[in-house]
TIMI-291644 format. One line per field, with one value per residue: residue number from 1; x, y, z of N, C-alpha, C, O, CB in turn. Coordinates in steps of 0.1 Angstrom, whole numbers, plus 5000, padded with zeros to 4 digits. Glycine has a CB too. Example, Ala and Ser with C-alpha at 12.3 -4.5 7.8 and 13.67 -1.06 7.14 Angstrom:
! TIMI-291644
num c(1  2)
nxx c(5132  5128)
nyy c(4943  4978)
nzz c(5078  5071)
caxx c(5123  5137)
cayy c(4955  4989)
cazz c(5078  5071)
cxx c(5132  5129)
cyy c(4967  5000)
czz c(5078  5079)
oxx c(5142  5134)
oyy c(4967  5011)
ozz c(5085  5080)
cbxx c(5113  5141)
cbyy c(4955  4994)
cbzz c(5090  5057)
! end
This chain:
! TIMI-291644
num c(1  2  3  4  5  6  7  8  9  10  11  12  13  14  15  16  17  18  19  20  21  22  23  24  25  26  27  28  29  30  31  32  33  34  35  36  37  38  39  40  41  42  43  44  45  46  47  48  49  50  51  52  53  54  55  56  57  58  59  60  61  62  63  64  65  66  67  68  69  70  71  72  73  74  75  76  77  78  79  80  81  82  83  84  85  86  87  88  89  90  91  92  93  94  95  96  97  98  99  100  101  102  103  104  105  106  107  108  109  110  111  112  113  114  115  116  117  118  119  120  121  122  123  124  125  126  127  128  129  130  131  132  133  134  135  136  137  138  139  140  141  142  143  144  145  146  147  148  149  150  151  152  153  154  155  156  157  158  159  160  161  162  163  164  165  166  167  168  169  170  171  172  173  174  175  176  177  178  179  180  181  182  183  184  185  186  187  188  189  190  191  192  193  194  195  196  197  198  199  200  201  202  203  204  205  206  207  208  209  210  211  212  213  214  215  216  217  218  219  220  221  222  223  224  225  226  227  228  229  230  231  232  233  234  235  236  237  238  239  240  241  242  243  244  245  246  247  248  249  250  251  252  253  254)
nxx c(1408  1421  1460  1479  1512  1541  1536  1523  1494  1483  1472  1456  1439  1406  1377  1374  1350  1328  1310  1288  1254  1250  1243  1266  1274  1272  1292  1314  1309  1310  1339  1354  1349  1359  1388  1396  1388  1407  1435  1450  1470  1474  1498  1518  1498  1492  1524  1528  1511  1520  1551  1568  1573  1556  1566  1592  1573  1566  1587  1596  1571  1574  1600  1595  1579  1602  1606  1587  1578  1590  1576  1552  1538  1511  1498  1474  1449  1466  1470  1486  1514  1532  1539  1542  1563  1582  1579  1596  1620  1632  1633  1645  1644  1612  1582  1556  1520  1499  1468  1437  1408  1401  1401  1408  1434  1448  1458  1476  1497  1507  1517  1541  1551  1559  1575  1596  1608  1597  1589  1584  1568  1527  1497  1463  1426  1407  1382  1387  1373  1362  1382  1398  1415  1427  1425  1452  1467  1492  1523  1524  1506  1502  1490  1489  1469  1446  1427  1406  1388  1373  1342  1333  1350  1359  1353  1370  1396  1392  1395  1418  1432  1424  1440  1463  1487  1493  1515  1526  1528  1507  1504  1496  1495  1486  1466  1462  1445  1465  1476  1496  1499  1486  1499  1484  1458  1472  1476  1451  1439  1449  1447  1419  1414  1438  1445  1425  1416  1442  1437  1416  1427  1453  1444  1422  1398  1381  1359  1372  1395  1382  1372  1392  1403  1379  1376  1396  1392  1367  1380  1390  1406  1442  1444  1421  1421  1437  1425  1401  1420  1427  1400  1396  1413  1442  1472  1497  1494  1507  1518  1532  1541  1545  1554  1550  1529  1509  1510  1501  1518  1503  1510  1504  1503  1492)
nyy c(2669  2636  2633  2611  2608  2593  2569  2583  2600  2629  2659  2683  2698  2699  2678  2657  2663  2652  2657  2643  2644  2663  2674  2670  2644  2619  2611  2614  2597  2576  2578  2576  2549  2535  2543  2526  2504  2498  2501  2484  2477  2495  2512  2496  2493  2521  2521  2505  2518  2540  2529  2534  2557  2576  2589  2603  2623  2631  2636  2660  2677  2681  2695  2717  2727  2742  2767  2776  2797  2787  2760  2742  2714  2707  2681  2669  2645  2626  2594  2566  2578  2587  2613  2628  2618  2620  2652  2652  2643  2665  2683  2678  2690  2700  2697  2671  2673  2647  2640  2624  2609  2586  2558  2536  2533  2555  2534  2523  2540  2544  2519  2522  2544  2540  2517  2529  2548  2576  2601  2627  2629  2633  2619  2622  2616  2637  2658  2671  2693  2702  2709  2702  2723  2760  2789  2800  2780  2765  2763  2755  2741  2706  2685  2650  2639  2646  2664  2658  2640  2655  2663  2687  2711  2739  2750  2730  2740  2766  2761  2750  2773  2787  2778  2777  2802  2838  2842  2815  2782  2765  2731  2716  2679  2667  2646  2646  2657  2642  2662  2661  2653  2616  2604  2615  2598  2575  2567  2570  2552  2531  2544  2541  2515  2493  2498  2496  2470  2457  2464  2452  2429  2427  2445  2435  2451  2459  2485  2507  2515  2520  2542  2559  2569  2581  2597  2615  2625  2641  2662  2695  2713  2720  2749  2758  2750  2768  2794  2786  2787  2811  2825  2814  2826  2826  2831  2845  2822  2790  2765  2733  2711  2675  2641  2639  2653  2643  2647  2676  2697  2717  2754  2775  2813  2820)
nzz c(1333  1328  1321  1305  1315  1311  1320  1348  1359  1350  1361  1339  1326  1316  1315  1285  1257  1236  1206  1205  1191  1182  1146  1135  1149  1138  1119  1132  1151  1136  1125  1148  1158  1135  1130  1157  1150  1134  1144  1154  1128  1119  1118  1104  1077  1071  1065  1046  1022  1019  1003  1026  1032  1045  1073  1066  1058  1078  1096  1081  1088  1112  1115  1107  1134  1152  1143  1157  1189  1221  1242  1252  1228  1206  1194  1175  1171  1175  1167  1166  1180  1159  1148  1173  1184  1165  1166  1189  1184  1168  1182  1208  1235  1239  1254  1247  1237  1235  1212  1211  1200  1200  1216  1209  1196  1212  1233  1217  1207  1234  1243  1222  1232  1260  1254  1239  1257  1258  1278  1276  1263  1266  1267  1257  1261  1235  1217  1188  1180  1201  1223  1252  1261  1280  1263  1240  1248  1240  1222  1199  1173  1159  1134  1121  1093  1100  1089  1072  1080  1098  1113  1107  1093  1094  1120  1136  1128  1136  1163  1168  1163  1183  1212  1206  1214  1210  1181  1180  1159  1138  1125  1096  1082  1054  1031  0999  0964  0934  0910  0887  0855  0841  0863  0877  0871  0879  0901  0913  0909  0921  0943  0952  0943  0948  0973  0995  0989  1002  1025  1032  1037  1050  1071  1075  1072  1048  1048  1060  1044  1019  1028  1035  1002  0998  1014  1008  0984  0986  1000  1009  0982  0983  0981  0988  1014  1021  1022  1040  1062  1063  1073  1096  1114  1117  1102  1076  1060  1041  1020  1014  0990  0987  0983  0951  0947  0963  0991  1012  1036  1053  1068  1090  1113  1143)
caxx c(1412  1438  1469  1489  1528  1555  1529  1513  1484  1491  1458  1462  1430  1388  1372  1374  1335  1325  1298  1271  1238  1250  1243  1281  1280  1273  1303  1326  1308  1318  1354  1364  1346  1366  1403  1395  1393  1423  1445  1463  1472  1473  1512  1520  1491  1506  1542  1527  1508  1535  1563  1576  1574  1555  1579  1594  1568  1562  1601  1593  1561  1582  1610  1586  1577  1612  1603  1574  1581  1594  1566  1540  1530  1500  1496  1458  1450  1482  1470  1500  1523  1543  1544  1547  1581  1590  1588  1605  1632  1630  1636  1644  1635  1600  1571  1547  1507  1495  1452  1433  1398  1403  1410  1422  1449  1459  1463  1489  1505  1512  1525  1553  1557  1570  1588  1608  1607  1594  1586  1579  1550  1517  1484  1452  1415  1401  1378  1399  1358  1357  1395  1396  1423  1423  1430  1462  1476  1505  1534  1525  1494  1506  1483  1488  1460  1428  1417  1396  1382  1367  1331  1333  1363  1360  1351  1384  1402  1392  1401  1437  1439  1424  1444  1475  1494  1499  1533  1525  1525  1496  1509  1487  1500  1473  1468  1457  1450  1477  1472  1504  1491  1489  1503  1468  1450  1478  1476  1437  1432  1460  1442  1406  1414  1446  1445  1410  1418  1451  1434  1409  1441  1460  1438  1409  1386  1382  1354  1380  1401  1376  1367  1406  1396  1362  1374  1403  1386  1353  1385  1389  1421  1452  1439  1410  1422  1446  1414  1398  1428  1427  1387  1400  1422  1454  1478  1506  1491  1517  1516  1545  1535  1554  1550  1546  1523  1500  1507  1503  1521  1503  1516  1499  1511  1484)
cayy c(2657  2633  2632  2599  2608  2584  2558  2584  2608  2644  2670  2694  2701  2697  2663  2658  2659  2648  2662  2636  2650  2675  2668  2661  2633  2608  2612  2615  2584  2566  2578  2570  2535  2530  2539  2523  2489  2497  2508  2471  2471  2512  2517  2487  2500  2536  2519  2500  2524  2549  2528  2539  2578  2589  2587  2610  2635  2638  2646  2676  2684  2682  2701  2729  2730  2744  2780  2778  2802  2780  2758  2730  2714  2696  2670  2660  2628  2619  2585  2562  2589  2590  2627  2630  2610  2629  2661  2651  2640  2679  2696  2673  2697  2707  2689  2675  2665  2640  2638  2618  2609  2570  2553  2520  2547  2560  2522  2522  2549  2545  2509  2527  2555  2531  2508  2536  2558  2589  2606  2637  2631  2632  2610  2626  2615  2645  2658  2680  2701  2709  2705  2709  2734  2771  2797  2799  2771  2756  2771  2750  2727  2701  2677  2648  2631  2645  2673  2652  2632  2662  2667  2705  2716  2754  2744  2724  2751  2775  2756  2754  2792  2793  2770  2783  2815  2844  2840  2805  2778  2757  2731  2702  2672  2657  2637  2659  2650  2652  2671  2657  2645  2600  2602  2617  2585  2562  2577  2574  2537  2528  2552  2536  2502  2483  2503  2488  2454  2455  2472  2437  2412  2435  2453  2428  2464  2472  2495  2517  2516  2526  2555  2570  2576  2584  2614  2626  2632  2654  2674  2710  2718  2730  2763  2758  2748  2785  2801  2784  2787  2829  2824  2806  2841  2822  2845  2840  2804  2784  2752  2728  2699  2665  2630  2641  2661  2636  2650  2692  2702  2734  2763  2793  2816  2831)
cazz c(1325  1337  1309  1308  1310  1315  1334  1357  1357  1354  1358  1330  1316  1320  1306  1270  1251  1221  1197  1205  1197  1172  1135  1133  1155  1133  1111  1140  1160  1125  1124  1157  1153  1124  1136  1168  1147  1129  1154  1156  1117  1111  1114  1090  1065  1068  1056  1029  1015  1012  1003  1041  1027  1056  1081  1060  1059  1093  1100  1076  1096  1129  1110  1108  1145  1155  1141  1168  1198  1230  1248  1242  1217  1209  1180  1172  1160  1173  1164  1173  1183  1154  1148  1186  1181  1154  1169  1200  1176  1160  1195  1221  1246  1236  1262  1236  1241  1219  1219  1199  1200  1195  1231  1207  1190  1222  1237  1207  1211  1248  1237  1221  1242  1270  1246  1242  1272  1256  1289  1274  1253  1272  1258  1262  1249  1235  1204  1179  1179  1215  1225  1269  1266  1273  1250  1244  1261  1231  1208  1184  1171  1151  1131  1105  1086  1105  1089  1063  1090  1107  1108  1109  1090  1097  1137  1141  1125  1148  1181  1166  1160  1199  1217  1200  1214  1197  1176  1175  1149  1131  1109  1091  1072  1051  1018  0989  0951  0929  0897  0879  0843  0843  0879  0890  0871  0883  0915  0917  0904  0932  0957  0948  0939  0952  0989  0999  0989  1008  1039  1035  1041  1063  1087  1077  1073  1036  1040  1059  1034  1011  1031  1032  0994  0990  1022  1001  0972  0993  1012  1000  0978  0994  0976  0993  1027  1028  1023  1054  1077  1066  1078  1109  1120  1107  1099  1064  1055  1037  1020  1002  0986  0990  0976  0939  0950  0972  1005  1016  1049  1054  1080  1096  1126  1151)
cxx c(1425  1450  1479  1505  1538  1546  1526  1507  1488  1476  1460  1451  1414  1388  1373  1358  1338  1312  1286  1262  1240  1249  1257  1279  1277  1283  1314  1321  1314  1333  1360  1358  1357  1386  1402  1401  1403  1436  1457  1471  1477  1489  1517  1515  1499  1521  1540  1522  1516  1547  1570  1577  1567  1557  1586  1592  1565  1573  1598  1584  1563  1591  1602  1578  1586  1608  1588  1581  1586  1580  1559  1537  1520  1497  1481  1459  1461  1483  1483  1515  1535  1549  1549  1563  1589  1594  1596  1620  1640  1639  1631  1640  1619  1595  1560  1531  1500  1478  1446  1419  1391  1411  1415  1436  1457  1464  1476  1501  1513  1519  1535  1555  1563  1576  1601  1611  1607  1588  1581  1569  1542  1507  1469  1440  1407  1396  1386  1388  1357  1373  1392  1407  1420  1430  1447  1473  1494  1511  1529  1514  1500  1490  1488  1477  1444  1420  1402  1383  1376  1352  1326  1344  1369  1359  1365  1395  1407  1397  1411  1441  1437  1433  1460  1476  1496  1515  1530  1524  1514  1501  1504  1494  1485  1473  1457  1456  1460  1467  1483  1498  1497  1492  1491  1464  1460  1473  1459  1432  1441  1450  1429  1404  1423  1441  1433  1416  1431  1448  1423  1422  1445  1451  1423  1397  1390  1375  1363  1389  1395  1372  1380  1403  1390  1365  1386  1397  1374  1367  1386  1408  1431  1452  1427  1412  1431  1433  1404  1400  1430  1405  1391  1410  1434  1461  1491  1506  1497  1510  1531  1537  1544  1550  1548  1530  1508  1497  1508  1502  1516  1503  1504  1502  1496  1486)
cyy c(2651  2625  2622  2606  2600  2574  2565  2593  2622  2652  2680  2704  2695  2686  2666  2656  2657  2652  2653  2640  2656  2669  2665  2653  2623  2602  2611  2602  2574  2565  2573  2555  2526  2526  2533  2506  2485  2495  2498  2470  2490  2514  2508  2489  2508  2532  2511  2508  2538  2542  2534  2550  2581  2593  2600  2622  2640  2648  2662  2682  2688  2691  2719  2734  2741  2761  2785  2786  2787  2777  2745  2724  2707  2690  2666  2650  2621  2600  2573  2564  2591  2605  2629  2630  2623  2645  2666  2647  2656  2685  2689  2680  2701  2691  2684  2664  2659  2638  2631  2610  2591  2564  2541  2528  2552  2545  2519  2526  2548  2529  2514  2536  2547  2524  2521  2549  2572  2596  2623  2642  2623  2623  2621  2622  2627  2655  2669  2690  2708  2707  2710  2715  2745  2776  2799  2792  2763  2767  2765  2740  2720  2689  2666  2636  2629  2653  2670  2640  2642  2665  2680  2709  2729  2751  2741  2730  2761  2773  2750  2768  2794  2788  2770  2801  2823  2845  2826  2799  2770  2747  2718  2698  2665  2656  2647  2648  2652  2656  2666  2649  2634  2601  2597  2604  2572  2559  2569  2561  2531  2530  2544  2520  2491  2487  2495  2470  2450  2458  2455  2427  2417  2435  2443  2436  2469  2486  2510  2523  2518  2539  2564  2571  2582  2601  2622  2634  2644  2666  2689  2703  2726  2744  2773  2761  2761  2796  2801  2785  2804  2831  2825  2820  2834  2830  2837  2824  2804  2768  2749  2711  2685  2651  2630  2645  2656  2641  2666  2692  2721  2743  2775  2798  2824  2846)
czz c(1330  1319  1319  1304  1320  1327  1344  1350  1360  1348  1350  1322  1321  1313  1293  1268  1238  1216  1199  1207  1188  1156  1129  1137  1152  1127  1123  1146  1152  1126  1135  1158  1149  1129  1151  1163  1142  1134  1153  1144  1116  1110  1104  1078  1064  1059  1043  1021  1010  1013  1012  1038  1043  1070  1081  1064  1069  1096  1091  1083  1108  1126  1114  1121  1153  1152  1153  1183  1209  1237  1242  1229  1212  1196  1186  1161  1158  1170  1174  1178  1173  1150  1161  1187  1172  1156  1181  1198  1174  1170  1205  1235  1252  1249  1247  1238  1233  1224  1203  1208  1203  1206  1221  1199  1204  1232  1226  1207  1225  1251  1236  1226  1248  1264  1243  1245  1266  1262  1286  1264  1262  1262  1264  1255  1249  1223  1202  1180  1186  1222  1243  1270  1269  1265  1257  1245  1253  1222  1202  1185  1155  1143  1114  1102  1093  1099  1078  1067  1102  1103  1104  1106  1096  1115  1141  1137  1137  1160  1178  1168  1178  1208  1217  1204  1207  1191  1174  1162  1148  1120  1109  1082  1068  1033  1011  0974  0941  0917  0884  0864  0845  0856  0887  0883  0880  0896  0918  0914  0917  0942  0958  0952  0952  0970  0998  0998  0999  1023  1045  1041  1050  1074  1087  1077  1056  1035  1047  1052  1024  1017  1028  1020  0990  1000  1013  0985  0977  1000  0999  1000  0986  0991  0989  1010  1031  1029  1038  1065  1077  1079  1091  1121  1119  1096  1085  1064  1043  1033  1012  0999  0984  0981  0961  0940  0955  0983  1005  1028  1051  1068  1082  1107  1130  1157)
oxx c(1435  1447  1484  1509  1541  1549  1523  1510  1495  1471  1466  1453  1413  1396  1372  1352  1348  1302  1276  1257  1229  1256  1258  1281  1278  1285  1324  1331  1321  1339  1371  1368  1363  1393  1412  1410  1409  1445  1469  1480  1487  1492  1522  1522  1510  1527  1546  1528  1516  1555  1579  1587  1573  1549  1586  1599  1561  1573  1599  1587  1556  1592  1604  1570  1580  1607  1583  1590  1585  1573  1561  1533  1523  1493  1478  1464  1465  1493  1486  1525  1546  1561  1561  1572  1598  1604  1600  1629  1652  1650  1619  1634  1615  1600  1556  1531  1494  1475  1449  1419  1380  1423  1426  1448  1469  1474  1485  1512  1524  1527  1543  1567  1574  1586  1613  1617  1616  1579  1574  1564  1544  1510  1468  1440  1401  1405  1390  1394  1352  1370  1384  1412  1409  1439  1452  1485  1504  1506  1529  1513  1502  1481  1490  1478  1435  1408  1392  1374  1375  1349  1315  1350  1380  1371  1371  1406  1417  1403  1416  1451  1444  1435  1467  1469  1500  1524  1534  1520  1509  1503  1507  1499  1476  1478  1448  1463  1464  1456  1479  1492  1509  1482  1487  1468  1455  1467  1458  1420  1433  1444  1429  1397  1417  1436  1437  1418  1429  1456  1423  1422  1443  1451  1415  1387  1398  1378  1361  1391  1403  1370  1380  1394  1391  1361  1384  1398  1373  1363  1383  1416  1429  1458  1426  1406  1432  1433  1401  1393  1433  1402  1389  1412  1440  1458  1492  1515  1495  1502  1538  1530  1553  1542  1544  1521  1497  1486  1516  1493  1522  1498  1497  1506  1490  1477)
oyy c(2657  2617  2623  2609  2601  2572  2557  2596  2625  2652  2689  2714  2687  2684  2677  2648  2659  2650  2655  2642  2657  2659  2657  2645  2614  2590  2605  2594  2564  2555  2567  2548  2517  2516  2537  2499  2474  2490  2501  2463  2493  2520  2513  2489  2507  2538  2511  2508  2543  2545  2540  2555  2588  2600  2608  2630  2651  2660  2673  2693  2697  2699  2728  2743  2749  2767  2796  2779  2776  2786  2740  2731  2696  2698  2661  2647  2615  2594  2575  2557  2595  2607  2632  2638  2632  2652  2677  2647  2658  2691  2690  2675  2704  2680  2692  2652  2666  2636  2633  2607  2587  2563  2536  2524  2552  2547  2511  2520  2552  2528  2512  2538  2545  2523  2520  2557  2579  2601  2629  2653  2612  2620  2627  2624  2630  2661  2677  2701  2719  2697  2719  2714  2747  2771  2800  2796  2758  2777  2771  2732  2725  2688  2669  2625  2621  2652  2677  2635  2638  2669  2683  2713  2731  2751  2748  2726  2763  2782  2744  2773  2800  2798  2765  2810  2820  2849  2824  2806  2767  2751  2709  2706  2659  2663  2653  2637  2664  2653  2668  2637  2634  2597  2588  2595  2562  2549  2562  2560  2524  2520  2538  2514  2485  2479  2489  2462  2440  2455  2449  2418  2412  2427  2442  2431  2478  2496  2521  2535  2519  2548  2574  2579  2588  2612  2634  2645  2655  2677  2692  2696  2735  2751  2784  2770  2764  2805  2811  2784  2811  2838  2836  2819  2841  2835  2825  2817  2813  2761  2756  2703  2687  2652  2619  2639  2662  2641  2671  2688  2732  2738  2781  2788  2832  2851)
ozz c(1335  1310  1330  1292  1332  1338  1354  1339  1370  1337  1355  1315  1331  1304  1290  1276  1232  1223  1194  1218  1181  1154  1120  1128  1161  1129  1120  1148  1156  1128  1135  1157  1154  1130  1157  1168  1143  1129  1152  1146  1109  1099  1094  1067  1059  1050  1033  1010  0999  1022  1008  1045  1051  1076  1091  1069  1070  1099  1096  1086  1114  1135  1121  1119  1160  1163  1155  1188  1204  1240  1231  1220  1214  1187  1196  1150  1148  1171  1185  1179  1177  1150  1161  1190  1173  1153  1184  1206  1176  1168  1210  1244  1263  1251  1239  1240  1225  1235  1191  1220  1207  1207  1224  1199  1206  1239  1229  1208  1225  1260  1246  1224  1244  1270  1246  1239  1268  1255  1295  1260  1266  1251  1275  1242  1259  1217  1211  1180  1184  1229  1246  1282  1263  1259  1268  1243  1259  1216  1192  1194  1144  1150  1103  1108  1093  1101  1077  1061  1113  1092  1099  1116  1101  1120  1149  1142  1143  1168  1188  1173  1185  1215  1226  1199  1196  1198  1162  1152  1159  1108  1118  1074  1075  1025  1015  0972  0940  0915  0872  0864  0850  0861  0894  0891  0885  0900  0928  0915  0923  0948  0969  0960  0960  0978  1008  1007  1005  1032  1056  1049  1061  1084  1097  1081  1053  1027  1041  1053  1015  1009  1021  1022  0980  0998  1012  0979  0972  1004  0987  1007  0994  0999  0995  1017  1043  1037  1045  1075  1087  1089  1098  1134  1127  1085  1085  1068  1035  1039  1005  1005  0975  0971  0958  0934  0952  0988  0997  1035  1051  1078  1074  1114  1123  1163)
cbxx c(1414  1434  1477  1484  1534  1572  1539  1516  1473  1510  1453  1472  1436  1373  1355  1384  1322  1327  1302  1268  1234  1265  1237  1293  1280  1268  1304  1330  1293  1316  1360  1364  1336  1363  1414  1380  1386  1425  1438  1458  1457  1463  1522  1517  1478  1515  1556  1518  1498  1538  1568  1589  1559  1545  1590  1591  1561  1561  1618  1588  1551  1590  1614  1577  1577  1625  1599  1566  1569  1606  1559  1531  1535  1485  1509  1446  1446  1491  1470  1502  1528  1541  1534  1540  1579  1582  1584  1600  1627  1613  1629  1655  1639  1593  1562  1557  1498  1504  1441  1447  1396  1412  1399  1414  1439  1450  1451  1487  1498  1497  1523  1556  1548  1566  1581  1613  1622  1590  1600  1587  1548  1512  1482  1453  1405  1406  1362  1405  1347  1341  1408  1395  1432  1421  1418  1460  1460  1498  1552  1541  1472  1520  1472  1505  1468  1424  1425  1405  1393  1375  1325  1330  1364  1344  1340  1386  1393  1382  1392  1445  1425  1412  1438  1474  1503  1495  1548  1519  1532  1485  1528  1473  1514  1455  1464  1472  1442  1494  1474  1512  1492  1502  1508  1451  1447  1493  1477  1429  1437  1473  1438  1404  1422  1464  1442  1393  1422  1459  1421  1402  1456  1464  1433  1410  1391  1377  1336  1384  1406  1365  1361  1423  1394  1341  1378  1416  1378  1337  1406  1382  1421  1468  1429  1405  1428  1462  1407  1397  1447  1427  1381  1413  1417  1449  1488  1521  1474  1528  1500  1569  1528  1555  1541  1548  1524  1504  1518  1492  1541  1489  1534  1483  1528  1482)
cbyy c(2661  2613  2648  2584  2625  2595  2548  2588  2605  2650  2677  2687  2693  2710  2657  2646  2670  2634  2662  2629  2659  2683  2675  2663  2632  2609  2626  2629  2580  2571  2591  2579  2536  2543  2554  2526  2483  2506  2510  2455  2461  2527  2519  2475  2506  2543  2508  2488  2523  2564  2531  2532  2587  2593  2576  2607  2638  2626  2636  2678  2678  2667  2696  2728  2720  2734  2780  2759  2812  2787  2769  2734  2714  2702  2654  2671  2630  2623  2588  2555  2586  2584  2637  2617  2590  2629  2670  2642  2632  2686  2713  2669  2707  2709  2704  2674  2672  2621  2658  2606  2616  2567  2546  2502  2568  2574  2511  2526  2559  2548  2504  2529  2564  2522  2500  2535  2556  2590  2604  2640  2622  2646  2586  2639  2603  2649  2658  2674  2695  2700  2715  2698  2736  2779  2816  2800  2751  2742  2772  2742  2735  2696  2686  2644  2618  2649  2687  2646  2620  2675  2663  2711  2717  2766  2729  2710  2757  2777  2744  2751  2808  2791  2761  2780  2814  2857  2844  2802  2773  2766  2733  2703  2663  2667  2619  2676  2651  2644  2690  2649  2650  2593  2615  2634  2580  2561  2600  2588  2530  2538  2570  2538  2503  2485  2520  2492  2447  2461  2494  2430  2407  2451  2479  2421  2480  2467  2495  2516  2509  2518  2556  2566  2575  2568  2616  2619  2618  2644  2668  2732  2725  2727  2757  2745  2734  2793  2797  2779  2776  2841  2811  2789  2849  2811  2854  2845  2799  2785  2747  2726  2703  2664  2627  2629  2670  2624  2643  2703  2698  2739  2771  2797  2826  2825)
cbzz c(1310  1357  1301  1297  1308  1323  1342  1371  1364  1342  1369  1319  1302  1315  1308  1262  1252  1219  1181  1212  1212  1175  1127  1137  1167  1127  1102  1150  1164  1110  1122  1174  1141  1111  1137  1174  1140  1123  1171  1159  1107  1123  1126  1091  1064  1086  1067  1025  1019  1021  0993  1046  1007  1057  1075  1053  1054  1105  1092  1063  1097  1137  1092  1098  1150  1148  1124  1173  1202  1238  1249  1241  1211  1216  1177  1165  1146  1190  1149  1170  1197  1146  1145  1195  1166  1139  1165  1208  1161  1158  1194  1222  1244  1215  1277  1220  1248  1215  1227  1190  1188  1181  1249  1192  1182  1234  1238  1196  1211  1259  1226  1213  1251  1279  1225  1235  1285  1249  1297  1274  1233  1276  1265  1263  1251  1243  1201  1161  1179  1224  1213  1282  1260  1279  1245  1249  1266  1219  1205  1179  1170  1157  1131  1098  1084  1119  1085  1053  1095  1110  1114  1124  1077  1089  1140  1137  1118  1150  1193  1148  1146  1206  1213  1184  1216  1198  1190  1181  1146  1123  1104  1086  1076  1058  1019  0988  0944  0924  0901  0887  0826  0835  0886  0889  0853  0882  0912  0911  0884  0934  0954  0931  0925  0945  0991  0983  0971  1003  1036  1018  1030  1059  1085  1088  1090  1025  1042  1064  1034  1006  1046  1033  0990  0995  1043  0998  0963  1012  1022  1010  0967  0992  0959  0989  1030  1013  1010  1055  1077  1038  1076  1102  1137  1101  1119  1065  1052  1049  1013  1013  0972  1006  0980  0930  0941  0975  1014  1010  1051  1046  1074  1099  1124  1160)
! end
């Protein structure tokens, strides 16, 4: 595979595949479809729809990299490299490999990488399912806002726990329901309602914006999802819950 950093090609890795063929690869041919069309509108949504919060929560999700042995680190679904950013902010030192599935996401991303010469974050196109690393290969796998957009939850699990060192970290940010009494309805008439119609004017794509609801609601609970990452051979799984309890940054060590 050839990885974009700082405007050249750096060999680091075998071709990226994708599930085509497999009774997943419907669901994933959809999702990357989808953020493909978004890609030009997706960081302005993101700030409207969290009152600019998840900015925020990334810096926490990057915060929590720093406990990660010394080495790599690889963000999935690094979308338009904002985590990337954030945990090059964390621990200016760290090398860090952003991969994402969505060549119009990584044309975004690589936008702002060179706007502002972040030389040390790589781009790579490559499925979160079948990842072209070997075992091993990162201190730290970071992720925010894929794991509900995976067609194979337990699968993309797993090729974090492999791909990750032992001693390493695992740490997912992703949108959860709240449970707060009134909040959750406020919350869920918001989530349902206003977001879709705003995603129509904005990004000009409501039914994407109908889907970021309809997948948080099918994802497993953060209950749920420590249960899957013990599955996964994910070692003291951790969660903290943020936003009034919208978002769960959850941890595991291999």
């Amino acid at each position: 595979m050839a990885v974009e950093k700082g405007g050249r090609r750096d060999p680091v890795a075998a071709p990226a595949r994708t599930d085509r063929g497999s009774a997943n690869g419907g669901k994933a041919d959809l999702v990357q479809a989808m953020f493909t069309r978004i890609a030009g509108r997706y960081d302005l949504m993101n700030a409207l729809m969290t009152f600019g919060r998840h900015q925020a929560w990334r810096r926490v999700a990057a915060r929590a990299t720093i406990a990660a042995p010394e080495g790599r680190v690889l963000d999935l679904a690094t979308g338009t490299a904002d985590l990337a950013l954030a945990i090059l902010e964390a621990s200016p030192h760290r090398r860090v490999v952003g991969a994402d599935f969505s060549l119009g996401m990584l044309r975004e991303a690589r936008r702002k990488l060179r706007a502002r010469h972040a030389t040390h974050i790589s781009l790579v196109a490559a499925d979160a399912l079948r990842l072209p690393f070997t075992d091993a290969s990162f201190a730290c796998v970071t992720s925010a806002f894929l794991l509900r957009n995976l067609a194979d939850l337990p699968r993309g699990l797993r090729e974090m726990q492999r791909v990750t060192r032992p001693g390493g970290r695992v740490i997912m940010l992703e949108i959860t329901r709240p449970t707060l009494p009134v909040f959750s309805q406020v919350f869920g008439v918001y989530f349902h309602r206003l977001v879709p119609a705003v995603g129509a004017v904005i990004a000009g794509d409501a039914e994407a914006y109908r889907y970021l609801p309809d997948s948080v609601d099918r994802f497993a609970s953060p209950d749920e999802l420590i249960e899957l990452m013990k599955q996964a051979g994910l070692r003291r799984p951790s969660y903290r819950l943020l936003g009034l309890g919208t978002i769960a940054i959850h941890t595991g060590v291999v």
